[in-house]
C-alpha positions as a Python dict, from the first residue, in 0.01 Angstrom:
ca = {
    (1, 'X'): (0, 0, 0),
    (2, 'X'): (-109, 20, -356),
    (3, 'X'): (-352, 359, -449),
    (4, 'X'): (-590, 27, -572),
    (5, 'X'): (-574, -121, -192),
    (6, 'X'): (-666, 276, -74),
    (7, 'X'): (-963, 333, -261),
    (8, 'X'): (-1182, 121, -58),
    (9, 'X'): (-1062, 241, 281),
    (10, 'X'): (-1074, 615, 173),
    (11, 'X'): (-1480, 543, 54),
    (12, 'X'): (-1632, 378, 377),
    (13, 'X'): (-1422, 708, 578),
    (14, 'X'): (-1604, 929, 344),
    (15, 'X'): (-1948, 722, 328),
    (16, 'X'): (-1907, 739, 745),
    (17, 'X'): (-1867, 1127, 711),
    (18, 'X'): (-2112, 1176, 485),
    (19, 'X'): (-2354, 1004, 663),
    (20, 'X'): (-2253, 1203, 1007),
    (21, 'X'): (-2258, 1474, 817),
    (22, 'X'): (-2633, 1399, 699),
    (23, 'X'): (-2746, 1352, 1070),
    (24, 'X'): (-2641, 1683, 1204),
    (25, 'X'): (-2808, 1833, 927),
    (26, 'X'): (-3115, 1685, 987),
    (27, 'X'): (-3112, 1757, 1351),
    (28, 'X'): (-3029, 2134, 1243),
    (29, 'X'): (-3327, 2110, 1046),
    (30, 'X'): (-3556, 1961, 1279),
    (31, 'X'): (-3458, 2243, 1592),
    (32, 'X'): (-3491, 2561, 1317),
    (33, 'X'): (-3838, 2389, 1229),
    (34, 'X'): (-3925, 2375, 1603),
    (35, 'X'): (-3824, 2733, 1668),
    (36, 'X'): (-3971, 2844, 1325),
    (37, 'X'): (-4337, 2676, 1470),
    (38, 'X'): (-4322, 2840, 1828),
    (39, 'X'): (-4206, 3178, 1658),
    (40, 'X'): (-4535, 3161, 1384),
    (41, 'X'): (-4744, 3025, 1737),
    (42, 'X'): (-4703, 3332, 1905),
    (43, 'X'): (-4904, 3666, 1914),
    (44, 'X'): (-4806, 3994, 1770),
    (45, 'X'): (-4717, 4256, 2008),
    (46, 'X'): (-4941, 4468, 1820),
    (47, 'X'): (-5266, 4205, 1896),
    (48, 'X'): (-5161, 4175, 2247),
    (49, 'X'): (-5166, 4545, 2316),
    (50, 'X'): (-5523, 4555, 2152),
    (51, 'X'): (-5649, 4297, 2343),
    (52, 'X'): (-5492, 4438, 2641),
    (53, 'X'): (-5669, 4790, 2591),
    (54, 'X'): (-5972, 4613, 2513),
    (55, 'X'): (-5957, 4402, 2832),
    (56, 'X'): (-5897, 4722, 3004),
    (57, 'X'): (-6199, 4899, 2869),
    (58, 'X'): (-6400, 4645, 2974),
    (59, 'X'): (-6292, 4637, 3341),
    (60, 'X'): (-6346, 5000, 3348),
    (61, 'X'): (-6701, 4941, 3252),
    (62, 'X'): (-6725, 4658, 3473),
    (63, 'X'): (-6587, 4860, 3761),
    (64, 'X'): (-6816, 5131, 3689),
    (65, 'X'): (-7145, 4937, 3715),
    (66, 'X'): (-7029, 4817, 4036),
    (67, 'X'): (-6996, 5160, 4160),
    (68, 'X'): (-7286, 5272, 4035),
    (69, 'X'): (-7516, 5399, 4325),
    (70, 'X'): (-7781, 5411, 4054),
    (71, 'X'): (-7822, 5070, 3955),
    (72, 'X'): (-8092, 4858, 4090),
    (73, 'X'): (-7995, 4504, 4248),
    (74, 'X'): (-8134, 4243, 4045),
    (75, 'X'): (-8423, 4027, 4275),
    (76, 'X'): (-8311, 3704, 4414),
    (77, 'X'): (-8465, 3405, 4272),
    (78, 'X'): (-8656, 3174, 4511),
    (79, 'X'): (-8482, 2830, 4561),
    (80, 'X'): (-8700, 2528, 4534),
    (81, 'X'): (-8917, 2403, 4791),
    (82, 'X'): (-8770, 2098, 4904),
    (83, 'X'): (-8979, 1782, 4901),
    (84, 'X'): (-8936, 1562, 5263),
}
């Protein structure tokens, strides 16, 4: 075989690899772009341990309202007569 009668051959193997090549870049691309979004999605660990003092704060409070002996029960509102 002539280096003229190679040519062709030794293009569509590199075309083929190039293009394979191309695809499993692009699917690289696409999974660090999905892990890049769920990564920028996510809380700081600093804003979830304010928001979970905060939350506890406010079931102390709520826990100490309950418990208050103090506190007077709110009345009961009458329900509707109902119409027969």
């Amino acid at each position: 075989m002539s280096a003229l009668e190679k040519q062709p051959k030794n293009k569509d193997k590199l075309q083929e690899k190039a293009a394979r090549e191309k695809a499993n870049l692009d699917d690289n691309v696409r999974k660090r772009n999905a892990i890049e979004e769920r990564l920028n999605s996510t809380k700081a660990l600093d804003k979830l341990k304010e928001q979970e003092s905060e939350l506890k704060r406010q079931k102390e409070e709520d826990q100490a309202i309950i418990q208050d002996d103090n506190t007077t029960p709110r009345p009961r509102k009458e329900k509707p007569q109902r119409l027969e």
